[in-house]
N, C-alpha and C positions, 0 to 999 in steps of 0.2 A: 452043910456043904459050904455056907459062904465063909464059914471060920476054917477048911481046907484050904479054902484060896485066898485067906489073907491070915497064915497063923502069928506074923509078925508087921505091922503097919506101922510108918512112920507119920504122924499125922500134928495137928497143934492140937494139943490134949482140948476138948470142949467141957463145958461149965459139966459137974454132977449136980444135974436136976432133973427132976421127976419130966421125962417126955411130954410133949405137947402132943393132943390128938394128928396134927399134922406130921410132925416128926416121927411119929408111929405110922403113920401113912405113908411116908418118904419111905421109912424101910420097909414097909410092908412091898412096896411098889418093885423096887430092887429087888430085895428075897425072890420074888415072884418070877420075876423078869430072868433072873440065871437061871432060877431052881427048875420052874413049872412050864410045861407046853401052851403058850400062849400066842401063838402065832393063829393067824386067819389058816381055813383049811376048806372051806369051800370056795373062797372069790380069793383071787389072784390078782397081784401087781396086774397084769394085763403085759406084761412086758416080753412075755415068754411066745405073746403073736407078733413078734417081728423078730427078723433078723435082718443080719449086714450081709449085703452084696459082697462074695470076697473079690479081693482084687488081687493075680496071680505076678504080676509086674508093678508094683506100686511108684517104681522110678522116686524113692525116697531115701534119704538116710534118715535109718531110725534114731537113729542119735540128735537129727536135729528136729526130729520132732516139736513143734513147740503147744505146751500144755495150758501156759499164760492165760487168764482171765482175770478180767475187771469186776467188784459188785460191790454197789454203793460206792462206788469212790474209790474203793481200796484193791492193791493187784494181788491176786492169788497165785500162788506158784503152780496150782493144782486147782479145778474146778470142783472140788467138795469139799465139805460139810461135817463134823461130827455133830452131831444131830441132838437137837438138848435132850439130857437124858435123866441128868439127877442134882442133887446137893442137897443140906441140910443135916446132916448125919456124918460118923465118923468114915464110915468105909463111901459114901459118897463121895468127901473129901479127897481121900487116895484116888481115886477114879477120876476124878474132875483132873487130880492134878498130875496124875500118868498121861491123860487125856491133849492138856494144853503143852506139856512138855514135846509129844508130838506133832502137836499143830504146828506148833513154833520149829521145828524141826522142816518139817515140810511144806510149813504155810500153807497150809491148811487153815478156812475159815470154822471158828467151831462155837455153838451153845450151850447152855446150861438149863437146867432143869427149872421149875418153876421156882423164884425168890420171895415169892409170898411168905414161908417160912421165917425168910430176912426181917419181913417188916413184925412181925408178929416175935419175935426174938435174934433181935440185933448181934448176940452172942454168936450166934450163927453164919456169921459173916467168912468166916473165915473158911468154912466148907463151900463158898462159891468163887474165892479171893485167886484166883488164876491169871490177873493180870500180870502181876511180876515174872512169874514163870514163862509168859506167852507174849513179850513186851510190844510184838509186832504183826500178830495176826488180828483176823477183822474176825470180832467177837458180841457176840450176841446174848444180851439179857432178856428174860423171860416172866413175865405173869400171864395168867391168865382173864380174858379178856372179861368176863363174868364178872370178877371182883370190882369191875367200876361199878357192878351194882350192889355190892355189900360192902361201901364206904369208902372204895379205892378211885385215886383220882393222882391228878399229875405231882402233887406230892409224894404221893409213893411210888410214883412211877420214875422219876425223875432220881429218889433216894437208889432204887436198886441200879439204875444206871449207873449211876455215881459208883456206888460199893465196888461194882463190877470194870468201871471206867469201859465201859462197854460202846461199840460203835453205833448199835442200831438196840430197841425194844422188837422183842419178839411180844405181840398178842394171841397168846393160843386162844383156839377155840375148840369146845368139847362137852357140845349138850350132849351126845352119847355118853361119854363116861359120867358127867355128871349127876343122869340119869340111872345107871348102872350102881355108881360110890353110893354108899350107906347114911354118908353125911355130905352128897353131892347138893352146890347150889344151882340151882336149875330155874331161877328169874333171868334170863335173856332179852328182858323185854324193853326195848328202848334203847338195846346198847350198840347198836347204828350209829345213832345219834350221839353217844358219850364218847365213842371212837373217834366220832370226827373232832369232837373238841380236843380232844389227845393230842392229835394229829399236829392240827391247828398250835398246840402249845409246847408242843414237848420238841428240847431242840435237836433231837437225834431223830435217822429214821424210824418209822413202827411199820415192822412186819407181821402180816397174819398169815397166822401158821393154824391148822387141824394136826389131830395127834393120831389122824391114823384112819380116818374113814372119808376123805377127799374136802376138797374143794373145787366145786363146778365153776363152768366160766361164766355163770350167772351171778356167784355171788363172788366172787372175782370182781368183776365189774362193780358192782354194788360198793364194794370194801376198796379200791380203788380211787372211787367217786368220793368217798369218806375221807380220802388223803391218805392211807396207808401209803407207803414208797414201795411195796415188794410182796409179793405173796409164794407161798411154801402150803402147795399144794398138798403134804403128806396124806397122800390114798391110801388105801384099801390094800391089803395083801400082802402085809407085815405083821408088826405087833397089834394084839387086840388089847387094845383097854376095856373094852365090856367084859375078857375073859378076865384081866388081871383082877377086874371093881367086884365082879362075881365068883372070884377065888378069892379071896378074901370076907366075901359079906359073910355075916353073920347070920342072917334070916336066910329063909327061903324062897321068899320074892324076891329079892337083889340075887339071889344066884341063881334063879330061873330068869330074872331078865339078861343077864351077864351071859347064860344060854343060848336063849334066842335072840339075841341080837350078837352073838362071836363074829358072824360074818357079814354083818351090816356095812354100807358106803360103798364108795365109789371105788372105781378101778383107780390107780397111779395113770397108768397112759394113758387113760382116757379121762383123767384131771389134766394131765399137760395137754395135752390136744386140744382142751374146750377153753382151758383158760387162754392157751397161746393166741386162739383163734377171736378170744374174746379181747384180747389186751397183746395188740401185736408185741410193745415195748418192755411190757411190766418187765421189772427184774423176775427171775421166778427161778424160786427151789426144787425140784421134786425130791421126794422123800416119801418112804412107804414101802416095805416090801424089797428094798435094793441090796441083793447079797452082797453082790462084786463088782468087779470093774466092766464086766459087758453089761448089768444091768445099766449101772452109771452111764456108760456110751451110750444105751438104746436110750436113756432119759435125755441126755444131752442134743440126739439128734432128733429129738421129736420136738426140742425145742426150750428144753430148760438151762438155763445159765450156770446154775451147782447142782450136782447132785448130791444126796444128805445122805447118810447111814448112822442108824443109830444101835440098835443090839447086836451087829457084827462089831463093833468099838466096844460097848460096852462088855460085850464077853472074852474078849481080847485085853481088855484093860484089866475086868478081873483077876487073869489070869497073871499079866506083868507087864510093867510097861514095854518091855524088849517085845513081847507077844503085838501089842496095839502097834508100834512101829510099824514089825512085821507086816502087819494087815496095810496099813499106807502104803507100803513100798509094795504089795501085791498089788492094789487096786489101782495105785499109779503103773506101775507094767503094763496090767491089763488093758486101761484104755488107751495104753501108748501101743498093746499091740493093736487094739480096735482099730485104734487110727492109721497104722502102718500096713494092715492088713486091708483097709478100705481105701489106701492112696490119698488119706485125707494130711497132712501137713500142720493143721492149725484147727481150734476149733471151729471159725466159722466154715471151714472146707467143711468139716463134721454136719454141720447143721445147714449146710446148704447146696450139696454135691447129688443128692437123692439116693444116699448110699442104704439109704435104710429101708425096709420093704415091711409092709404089713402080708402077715400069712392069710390064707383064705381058710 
């Protein structure tokens, strides 16, 4: 299927070498992610218990809507996110760089998939290399937070920065899938404490991001208190990493965990509600589960700064970059009509008007 949707890529030809376990893991991650049903199917975003108050006179021009938002520093033309998804690989590559072409188009802040890859074969650079193409949006690099305990520290954290010229480290976290992966590292112990020295040293911000099953506003706080600048709640009710780690193992135990655990974690709205309430200030993502642009509004008005999306982009990008456009200028519409529809004018009218209602 993924050789129908890309029978001709233009890409920087990459070394012929024999695959790294991880580089086979990158595609296997992608293949997975277009081809296979791996979305949660019993726990939901949580987003689908509210709606907006309409408002029948909204005394607005929608034309002057204004969408503007500030994060980290940097002004976004739009309050989302392409949500890190991939690199390391050739068809990564074409994705990443359909991807940033858009961002840059509509300013758009966007991410990139884990760069561990990077450190582990430098050659590889060039399937993350989207700063030229994007010379102005607020961009985000990616490891996972785990690896400060299998030899990774502000030297490699700082290199992938660099590579990417990136504004902010994204730290994922993901003892679920790790759990789940065949050859997952699943020593977490102590890495509190190697966060905060990141933190402490690295001169960019570091955001902690989950890949898909919440962040509470307990450990919000916690990771906060560490020095983290921003947290990306990504909940519950989107893609499952336990289905993708369990469609691909090999054994029968990693796919019977990958099983029982498909709809493990937290709801999305009820990660932005605990952490908002925990960390009135923090920056904050939400991500998990967000189709469209009323999903993006409900996230926004419950209290998140950007909303992320990441395999509505991704399967848009597969498709062509004129396709991922497409999807930006729908989800921009969307919460332009949210807003025009609610009488909200700006996003703080959004997030502070009481336009939003939780259902019983």
């Amino acid at each position: 299927m993924i050789s129908q949707l890309f029978p001709q890529i233009a890409t920087v030809n990459l070394p012929l070498t024999s695959p790294s376990q991880t580089e086979t893991r990158k595609a296997d991650h992608l293949r997975i992610c277009l081809e296979e049903d791996v979305q949660f199917r019993e726990t939901t975003s949580g987003l689908e218990r509210y709606r907006f108050e309409h408002c029948c006179l909204p005394e607005l021009d929608r034309t002057e809507i204004d969408l503007t938002s500030t994060f980290l520093g940097k002004k976004l033309a739009v309050p989302l996110l392409i949500s890190s998804m991939t690199g390391g690989t050739e068809l990564a590559q074409t994705i990443n760089y359909r991807l940033a072409d858009v961002a840059q188009e509509y300013k758009l802040a966007m991410g990139v998939g884990s760069q561990r890859i990077v450190v582990e074969n430098p050659q590889l650079a060039p399937t993350f290399a989207v700063r030229r193409r994007a010379p102005d949006i607020l961009l985000f690099a990616n490891i996972g937070a785990v690896q400060l305990n299998y030899n990774y520290g502000l030297e490699e954290c700082q290199k992938i920065v660099d590579i990417l010229e990136a504004d902010a480290l994204i730290l994922h976290l993901n003892p679920l899938q790790e759990c789940v992966q065949t050859e997952g590292d699943t020593n977490f112990k102590g890495l509190l404490d190697k966060i905060a020295k990141l933190c402490a040293k690295l001169p960019v911000p570091v955001i902690a991001k989950e890949v898909g099953n919440g962040i509470s506003g307990k450990m919000a706080h916690k990771l906060l208190a560490a020095g983290v600048s921003a947290i990306d709640i990504a909940g519950a009710g989107g893609t499952s990493w336990a289905k993708i780690e369990g469609e691909r193992a090999k054994d029968g135990k990693q796919r019977r965990l990958g099983a029982t655990f498909a709809d493990w974690g937290i709801p999305t709205a009820e990660c932005i509600v605990s952490t908002r309430a925990a960390a009135p200030n923090v920056p904050l993502i939400a991500s998990g589960g967000l189709q469209n642009g009323l999903d993006a509004a409900k996230a926004l008005a419950l209290g998140a700064d950007i909303a992320g999306l990441a395999r509505p982009f991704l399967q848009a990008a597969a498709e062509s970059e004129s396709a991922a456009a497409l999807l930006a200028e729908v989800l921009i519409a969307e919460i332009a009509t949210v807003m025009f529809c609610t009488g909200c004018g700006n996003l703080d009218e959004l997030k502070n008007s009481g336009v939003l209602e939780r259902l019983r």
